[in-house]
N, CA and C of each residue as an Amber inpcrd file, in Angstrom:
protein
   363
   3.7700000 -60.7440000 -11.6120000   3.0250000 -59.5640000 -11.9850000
   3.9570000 -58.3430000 -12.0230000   5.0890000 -58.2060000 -11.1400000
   5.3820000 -56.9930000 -11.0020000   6.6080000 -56.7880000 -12.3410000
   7.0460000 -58.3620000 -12.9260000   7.9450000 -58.2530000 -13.9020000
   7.3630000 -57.8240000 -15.3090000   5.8970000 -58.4810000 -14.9230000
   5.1610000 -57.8630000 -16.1830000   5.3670000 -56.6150000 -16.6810000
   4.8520000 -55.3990000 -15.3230000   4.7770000 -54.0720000 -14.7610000
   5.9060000 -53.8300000 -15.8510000   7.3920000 -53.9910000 -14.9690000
   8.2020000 -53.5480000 -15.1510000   8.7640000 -54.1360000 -16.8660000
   8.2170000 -54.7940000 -17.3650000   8.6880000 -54.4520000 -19.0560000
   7.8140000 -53.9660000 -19.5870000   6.1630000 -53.5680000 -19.3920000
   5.4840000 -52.1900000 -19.3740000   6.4540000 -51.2160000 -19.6400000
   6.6060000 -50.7420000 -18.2970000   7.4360000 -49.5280000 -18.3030000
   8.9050000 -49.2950000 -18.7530000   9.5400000 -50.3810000 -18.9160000
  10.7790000 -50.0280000 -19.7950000  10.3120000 -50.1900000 -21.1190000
   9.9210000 -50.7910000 -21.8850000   8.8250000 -50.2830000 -23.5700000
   8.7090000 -49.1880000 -23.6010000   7.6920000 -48.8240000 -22.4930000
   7.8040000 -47.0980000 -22.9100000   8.6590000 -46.3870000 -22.6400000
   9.5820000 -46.5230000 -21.9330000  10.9940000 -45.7930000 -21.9840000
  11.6670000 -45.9680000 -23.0620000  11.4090000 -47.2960000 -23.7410000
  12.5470000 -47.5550000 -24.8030000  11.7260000 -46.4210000 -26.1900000
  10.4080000 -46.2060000 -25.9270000   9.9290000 -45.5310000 -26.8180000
  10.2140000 -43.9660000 -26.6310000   9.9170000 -43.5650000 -25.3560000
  10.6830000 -42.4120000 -25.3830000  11.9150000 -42.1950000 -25.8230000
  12.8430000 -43.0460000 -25.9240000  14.2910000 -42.5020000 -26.2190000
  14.5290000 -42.6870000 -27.4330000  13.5700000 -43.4840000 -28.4280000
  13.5620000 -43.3170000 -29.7480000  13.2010000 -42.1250000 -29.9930000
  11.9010000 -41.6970000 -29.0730000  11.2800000 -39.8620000 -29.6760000
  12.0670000 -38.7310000 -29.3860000  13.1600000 -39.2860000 -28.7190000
  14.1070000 -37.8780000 -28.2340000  14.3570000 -37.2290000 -29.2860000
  14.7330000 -38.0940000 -29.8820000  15.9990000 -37.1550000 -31.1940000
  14.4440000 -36.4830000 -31.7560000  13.4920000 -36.6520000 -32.1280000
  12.2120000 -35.3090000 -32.9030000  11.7610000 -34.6950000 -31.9110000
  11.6670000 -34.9430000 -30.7400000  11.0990000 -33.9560000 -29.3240000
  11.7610000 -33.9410000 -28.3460000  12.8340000 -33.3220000 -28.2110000
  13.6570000 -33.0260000 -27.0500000  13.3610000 -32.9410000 -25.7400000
  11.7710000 -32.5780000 -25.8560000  11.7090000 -32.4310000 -24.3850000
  11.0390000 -33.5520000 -23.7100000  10.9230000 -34.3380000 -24.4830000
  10.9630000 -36.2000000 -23.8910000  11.9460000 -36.2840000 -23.0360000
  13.5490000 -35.7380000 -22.7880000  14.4680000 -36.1260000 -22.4150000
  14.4060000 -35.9680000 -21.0610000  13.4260000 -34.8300000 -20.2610000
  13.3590000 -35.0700000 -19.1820000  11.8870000 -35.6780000 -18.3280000
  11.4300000 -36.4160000 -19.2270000  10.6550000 -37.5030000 -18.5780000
  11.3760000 -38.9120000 -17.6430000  10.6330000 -39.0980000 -16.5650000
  11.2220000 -40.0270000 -15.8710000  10.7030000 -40.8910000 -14.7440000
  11.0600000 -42.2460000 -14.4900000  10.9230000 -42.8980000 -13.2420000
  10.6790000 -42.9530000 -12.3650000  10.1420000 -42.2300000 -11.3700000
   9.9100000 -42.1110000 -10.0180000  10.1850000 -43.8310000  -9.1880000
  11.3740000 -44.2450000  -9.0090000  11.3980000 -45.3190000  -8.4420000
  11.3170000 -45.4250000  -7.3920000   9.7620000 -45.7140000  -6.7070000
   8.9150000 -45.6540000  -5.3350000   8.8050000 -46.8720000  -4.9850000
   9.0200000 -48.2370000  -5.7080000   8.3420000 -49.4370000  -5.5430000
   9.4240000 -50.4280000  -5.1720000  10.3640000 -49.8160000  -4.5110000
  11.7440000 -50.7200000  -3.7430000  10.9710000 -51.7000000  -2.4820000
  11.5320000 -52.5930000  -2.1760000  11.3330000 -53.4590000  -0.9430000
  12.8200000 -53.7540000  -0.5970000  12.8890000 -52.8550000   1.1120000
  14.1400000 -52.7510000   1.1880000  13.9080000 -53.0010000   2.8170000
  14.9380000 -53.6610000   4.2470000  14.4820000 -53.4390000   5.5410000
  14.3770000 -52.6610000   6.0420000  13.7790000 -52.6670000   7.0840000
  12.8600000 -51.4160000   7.8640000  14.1940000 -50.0690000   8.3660000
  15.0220000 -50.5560000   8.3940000  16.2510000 -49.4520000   8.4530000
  16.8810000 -48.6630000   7.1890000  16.5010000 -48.9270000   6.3580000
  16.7950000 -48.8050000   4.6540000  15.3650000 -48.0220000   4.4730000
  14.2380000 -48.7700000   4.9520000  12.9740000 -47.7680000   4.6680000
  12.8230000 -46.5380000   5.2340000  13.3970000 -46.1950000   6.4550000
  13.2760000 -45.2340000   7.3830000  13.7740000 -44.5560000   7.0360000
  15.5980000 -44.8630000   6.6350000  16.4020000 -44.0270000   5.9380000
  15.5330000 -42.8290000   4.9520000  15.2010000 -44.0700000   3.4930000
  14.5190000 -43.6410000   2.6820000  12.9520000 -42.4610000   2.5430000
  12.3030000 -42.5670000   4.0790000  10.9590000 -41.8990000   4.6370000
  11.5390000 -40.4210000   4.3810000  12.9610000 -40.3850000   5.7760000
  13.5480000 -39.5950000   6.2930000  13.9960000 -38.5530000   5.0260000
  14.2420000 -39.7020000   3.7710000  14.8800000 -38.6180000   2.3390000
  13.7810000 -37.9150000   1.4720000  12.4920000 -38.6220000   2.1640000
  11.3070000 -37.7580000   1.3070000  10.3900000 -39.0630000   0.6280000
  10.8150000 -39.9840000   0.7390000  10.3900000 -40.9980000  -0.4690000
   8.8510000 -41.0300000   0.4610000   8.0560000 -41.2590000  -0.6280000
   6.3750000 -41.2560000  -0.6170000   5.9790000 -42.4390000  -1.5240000
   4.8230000 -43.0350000  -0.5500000   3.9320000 -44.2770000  -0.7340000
   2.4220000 -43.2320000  -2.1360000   2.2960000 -44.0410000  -2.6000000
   1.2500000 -43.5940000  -3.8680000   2.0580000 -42.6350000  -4.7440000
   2.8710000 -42.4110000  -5.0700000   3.5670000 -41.5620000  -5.9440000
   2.9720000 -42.2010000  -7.0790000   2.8140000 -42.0650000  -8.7830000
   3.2670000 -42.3860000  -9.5380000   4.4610000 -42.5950000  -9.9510000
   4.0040000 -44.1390000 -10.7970000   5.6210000 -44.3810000 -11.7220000
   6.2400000 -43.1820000 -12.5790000   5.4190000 -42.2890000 -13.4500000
   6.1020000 -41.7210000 -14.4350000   5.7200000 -40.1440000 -14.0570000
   6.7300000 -39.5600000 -14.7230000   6.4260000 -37.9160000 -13.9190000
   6.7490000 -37.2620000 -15.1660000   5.7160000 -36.5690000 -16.3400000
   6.4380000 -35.5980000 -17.2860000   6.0820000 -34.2830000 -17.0370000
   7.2520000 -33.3980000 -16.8780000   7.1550000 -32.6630000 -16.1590000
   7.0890000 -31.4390000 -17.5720000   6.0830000 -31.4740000 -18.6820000
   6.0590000 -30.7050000 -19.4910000   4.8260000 -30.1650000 -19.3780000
   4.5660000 -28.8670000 -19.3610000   3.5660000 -28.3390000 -19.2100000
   2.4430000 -28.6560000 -20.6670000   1.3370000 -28.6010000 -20.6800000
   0.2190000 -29.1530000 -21.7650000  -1.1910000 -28.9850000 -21.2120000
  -1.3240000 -27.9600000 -22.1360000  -3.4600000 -27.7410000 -22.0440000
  -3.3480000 -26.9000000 -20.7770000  -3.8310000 -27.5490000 -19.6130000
  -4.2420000 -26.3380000 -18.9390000  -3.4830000 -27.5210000 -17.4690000
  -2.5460000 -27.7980000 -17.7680000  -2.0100000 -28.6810000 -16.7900000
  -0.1650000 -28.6890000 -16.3880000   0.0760000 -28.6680000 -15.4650000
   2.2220000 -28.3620000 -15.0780000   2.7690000 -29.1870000 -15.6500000
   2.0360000 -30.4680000 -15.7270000   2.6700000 -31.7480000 -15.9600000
   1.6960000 -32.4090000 -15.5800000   2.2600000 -33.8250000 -16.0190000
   1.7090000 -35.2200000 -16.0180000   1.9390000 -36.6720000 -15.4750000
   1.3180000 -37.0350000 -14.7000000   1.8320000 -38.5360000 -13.7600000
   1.1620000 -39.9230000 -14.4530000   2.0180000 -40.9230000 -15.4400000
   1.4130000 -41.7210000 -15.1440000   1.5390000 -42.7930000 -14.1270000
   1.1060000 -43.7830000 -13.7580000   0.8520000 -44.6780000 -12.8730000
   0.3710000 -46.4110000 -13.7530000   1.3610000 -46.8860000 -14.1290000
   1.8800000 -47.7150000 -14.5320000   0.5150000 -49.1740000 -14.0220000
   0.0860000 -50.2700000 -14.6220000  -0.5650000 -51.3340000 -13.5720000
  -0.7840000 -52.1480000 -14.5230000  -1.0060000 -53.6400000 -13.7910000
  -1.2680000 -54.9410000 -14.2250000  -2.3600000 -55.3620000 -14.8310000
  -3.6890000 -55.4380000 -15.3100000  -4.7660000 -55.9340000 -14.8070000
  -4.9650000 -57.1760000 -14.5940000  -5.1280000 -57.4240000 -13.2410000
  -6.6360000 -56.6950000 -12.9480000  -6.2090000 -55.8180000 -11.8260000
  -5.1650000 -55.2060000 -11.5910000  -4.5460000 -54.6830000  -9.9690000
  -5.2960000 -53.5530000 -10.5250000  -5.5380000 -52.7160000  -9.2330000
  -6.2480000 -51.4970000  -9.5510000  -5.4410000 -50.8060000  -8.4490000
  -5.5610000 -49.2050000  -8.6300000  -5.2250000 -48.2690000  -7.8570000
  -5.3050000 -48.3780000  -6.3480000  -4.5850000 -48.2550000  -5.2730000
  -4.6000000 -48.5830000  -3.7120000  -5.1730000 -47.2120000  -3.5180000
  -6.1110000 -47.1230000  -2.0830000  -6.0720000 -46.0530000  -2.0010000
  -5.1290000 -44.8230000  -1.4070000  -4.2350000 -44.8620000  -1.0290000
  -3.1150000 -44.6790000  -0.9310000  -2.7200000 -43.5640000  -2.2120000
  -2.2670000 -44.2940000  -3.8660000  -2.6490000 -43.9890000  -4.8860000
  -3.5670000 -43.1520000  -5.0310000  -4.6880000 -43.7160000  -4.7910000
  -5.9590000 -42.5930000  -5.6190000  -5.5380000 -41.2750000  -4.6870000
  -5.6000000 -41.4090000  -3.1860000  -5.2420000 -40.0690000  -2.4680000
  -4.2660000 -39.0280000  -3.0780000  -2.9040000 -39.7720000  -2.9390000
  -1.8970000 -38.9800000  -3.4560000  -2.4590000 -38.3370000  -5.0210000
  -2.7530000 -39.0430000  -5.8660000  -3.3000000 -38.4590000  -7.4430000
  -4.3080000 -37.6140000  -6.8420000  -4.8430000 -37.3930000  -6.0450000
  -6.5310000 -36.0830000  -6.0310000  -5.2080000 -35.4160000  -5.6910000
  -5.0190000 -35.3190000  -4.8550000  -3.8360000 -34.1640000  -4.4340000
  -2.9530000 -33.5430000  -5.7340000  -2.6760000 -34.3670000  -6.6650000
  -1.5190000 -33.9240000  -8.0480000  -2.4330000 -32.8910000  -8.5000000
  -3.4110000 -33.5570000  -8.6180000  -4.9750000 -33.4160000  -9.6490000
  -5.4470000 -31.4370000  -8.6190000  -5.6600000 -31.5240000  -7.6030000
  -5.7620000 -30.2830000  -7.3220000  -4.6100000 -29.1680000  -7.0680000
  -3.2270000 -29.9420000  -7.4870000  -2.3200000 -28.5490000  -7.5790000
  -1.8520000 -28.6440000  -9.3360000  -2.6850000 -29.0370000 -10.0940000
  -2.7580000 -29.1590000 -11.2050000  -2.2830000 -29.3760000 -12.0660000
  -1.8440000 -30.7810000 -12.0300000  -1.3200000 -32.4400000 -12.4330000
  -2.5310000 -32.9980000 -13.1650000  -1.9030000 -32.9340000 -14.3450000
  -2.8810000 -34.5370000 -14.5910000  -2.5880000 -35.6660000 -14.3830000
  -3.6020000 -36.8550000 -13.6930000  -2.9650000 -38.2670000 -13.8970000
  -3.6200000 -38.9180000 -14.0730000  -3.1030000 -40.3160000 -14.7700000
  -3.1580000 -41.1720000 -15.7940000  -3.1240000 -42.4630000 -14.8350000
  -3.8770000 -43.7060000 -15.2130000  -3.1510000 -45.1370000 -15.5400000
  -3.4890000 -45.6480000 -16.6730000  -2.0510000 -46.2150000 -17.1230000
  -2.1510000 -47.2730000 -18.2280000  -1.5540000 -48.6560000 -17.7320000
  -2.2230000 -49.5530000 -18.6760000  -2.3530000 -50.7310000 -18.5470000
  -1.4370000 -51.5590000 -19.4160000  -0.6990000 -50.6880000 -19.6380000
   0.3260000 -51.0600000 -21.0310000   1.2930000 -50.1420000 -21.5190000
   2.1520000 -50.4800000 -21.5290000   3.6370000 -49.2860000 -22.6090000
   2.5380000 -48.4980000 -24.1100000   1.4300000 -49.7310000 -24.5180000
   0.9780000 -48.8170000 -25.6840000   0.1810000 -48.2360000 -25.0090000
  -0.6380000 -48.0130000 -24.2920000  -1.8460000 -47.6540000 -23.4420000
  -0.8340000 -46.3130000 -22.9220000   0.0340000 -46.0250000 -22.5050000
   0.6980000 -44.9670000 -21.3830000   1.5070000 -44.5020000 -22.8980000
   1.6680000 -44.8080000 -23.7020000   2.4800000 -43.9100000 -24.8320000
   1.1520000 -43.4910000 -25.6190000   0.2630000 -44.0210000 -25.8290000
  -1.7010000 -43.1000000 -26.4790000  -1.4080000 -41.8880000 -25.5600000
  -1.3330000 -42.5750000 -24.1750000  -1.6790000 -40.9380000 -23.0410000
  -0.8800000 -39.3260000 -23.6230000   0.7230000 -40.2290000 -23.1500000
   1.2380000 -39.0960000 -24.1010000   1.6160000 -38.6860000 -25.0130000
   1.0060000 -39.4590000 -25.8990000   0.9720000 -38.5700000 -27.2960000
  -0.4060000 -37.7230000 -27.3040000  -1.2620000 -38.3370000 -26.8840000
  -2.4270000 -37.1380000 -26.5160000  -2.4810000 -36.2050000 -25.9200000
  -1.6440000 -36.0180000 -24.8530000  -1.7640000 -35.5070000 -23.7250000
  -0.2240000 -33.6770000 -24.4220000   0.7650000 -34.0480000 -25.4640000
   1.3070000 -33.3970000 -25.7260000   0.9380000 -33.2930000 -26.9330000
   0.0370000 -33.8050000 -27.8230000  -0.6940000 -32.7150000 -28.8590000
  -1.1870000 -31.8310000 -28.8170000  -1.6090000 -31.3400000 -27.7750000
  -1.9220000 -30.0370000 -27.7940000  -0.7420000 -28.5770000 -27.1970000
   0.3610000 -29.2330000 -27.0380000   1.3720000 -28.7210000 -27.2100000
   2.4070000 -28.3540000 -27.9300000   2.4660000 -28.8340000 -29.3120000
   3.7910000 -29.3790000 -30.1730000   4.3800000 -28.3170000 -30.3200000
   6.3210000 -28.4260000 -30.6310000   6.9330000 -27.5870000 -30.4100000
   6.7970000 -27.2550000 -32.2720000
């Protein structure tokens, strides 16, 4: 499941970096790589550097509509959101984040192309 995930989310990376060259500001969209399994001395390390449980996978940090930016949150189906997840997203969501899950590289590239039409440069 999680290899699935993860060619999800490199698709849509590979699609972002085709859209760079017409929208530049694709270029600083990115990864949030939260989903390491590493030992408990490597995790602590990592606590200690800031790293956070429910983050979203994707972070675009372009402002659009009435929002700073945008998180998506990447998933399998039938896996659904932990609550963990949903917590951390109300929290994005009230310092005024939008967030997303898609279920797919095409599903999370609909988001943002919707989500930055109402922005275009």
């Amino acid at each position: 499941m999680r290899f699935r995930e993860d060619a999800e989310l490199m698709a849509f990376f590979d699609f972002i970096r085709i859209k760079e060259a017409s929208d530049p500001r694709l270029s600083v969209v990115f990864h949030v790589a939260n989903e390491r399994r590493v030992s408990p001395q490597a995790g602590r390390r990592l606590k200690k550097k800031g790293v956070k449980p429910g983050v979203p996978d994707v972070f675009v940090p372009i402002p659009s509509r009435n929002y700073h930016g945008m998180f998506i949150e990447f998933k399998i189906k039938p896996n659904k959101l932990t609550d963990i997840q949903i917590n951390f997203g109300q929290q994005l969501v009230r310092h005024g984040y939008l967030v997303c899950v898609a279920y797919s590289s095409t599903e999370a590239i609909k988001i943002l192309e919707d989500y930055l039409l109402f922005n275009r440069v």
